[in-house]
C-alpha positions as a Python dict, from the first residue, in 0.01 Angstrom:
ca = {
    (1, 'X'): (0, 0, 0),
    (2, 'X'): (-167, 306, -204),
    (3, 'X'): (165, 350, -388),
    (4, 'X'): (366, 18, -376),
    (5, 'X'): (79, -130, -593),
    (6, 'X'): (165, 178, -784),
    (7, 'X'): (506, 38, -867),
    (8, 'X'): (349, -336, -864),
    (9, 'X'): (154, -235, -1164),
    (10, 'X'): (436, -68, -1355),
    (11, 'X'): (653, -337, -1309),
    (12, 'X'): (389, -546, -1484),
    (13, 'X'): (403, -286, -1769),
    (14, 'X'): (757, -398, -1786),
    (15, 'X'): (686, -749, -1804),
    (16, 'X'): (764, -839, -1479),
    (17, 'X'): (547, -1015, -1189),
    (18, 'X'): (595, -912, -817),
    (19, 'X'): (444, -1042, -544),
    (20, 'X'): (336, -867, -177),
    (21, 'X'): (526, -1050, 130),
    (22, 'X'): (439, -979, 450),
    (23, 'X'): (514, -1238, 710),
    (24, 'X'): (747, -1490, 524),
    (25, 'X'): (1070, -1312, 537),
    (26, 'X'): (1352, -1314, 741),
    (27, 'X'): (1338, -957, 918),
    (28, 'X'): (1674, -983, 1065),
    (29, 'X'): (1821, -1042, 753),
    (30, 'X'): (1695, -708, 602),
    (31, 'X'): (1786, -464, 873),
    (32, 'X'): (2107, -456, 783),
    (33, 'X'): (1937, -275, 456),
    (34, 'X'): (1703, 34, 591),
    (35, 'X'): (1821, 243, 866),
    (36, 'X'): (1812, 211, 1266),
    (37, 'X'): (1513, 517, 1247),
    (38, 'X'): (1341, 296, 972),
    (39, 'X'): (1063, 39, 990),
    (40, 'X'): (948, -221, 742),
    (41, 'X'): (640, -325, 671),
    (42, 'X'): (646, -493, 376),
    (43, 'X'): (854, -659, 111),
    (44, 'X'): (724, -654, -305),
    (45, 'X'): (918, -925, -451),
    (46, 'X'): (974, -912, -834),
    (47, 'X'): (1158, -1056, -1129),
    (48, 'X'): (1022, -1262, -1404),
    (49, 'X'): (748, -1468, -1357),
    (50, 'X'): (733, -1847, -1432),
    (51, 'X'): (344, -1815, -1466),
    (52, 'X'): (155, -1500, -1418),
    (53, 'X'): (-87, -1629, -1118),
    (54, 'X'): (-361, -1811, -1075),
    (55, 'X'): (-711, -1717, -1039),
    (56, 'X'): (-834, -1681, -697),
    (57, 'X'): (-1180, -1677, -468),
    (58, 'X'): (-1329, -1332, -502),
    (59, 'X'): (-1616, -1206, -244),
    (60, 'X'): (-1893, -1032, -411),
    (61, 'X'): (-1976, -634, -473),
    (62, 'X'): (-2234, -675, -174),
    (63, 'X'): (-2007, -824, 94),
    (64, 'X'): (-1753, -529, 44),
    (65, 'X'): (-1979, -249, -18),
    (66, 'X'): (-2288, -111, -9),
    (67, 'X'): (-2308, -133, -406),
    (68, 'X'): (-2686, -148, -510),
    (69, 'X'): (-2870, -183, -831),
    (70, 'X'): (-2925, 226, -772),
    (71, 'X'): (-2526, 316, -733),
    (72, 'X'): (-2367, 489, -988),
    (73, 'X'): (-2168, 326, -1221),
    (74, 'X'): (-1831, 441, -1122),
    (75, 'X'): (-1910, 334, -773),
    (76, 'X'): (-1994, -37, -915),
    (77, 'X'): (-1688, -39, -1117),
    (78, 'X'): (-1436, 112, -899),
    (79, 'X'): (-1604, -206, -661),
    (80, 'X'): (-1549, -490, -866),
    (81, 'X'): (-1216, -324, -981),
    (82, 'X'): (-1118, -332, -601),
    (83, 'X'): (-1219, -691, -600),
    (84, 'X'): (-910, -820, -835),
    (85, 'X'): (-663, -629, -518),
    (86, 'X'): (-447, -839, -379),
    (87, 'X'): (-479, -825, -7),
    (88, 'X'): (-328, -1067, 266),
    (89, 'X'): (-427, -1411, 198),
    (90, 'X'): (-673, -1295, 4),
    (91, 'X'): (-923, -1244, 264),
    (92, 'X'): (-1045, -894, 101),
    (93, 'X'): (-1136, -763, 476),
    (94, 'X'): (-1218, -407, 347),
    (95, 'X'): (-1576, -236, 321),
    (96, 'X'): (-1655, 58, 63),
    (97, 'X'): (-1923, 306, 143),
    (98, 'X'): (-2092, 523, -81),
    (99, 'X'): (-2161, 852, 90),
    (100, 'X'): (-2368, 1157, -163),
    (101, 'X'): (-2074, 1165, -397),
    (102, 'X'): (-1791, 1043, -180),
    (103, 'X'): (-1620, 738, -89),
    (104, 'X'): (-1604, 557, 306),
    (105, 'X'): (-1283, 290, 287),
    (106, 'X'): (-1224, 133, 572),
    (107, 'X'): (-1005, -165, 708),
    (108, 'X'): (-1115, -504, 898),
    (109, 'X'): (-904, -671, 1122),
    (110, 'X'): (-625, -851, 953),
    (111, 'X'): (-267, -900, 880),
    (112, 'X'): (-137, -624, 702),
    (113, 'X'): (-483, -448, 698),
    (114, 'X'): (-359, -60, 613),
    (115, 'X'): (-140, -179, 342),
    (116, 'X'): (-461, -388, 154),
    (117, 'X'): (-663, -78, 252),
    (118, 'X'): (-391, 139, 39),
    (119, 'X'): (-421, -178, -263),
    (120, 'X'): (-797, -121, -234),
    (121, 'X'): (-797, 207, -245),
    (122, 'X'): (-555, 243, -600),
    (123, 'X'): (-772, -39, -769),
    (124, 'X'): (-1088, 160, -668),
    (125, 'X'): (-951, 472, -861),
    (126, 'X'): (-858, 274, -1110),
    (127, 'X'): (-1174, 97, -1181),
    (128, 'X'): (-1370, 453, -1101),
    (129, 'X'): (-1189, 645, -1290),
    (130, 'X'): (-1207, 920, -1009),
    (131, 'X'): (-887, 1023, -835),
    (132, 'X'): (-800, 1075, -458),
    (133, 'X'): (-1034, 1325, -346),
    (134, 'X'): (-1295, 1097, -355),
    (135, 'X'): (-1221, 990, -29),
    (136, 'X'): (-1383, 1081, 338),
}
């Protein structure tokens, strides 16, 4: 997820929209394009876009984190950056912990939970402006 929404975002520096597809795809189909040893996950669809999305339902800092009015300010923007992830049917089923200096992610239960944990994870840095190792 981490590094698909890597490519998700610079396709959108090209102009062009994408979209994450999980379950809606014909899997037999594709096999015939990744190897026998290979598995796939999930699909990023792109081209361009006839409208660039819609806004959608966001849960708050609290019910993803343990942002308070005391957390850094990194923390509480990496947070609300992670918010605006796209994750499967936009359920947002992650939870950030602060921790001293460091970051908890973890995913709930749902469809395609490690690959929205990944999403998360990139829009945190993003929004933090702190890079990978500020992850436990």
């Amino acid at each position: 997820g981490y590094y698909g929404e890597k490519l998700v975002m610079e396709l959108m520096n090209l102009g062009l929209g994408s979209c994450w597809v999980a379950l809606t795809y014909n899997k037999k189909n594709i096999r015939k394009y990744i190897e026998p040893n290979e598995n796939l996950v999930i699909v990023i669809a792109f081209g361009i876009p006839a409208n660039w999305g819609y806004n959608h339902k966001s849960k708050l800092p609290r019910q993803v984190s343990n942002v308070s009015d005391n957390s850094p300010q990194w923390f509480k923007d990496g947070v609300d950056c992670a918010l605006n992830a796209p994750t499967a049917i936009n359920q947002q089923k992650f939870m950030l912990t602060l921790v001293d200096d460091k970051v908890k992610a973890k995913a709930r239960f749902a469809p395609s939970a490690k690959v929205d944990l990944g999403i998360v994870k990139y829009h945190f840095e993003v929004g933090s402006g702190k890079d990978h190792s500020i992850w436990i």
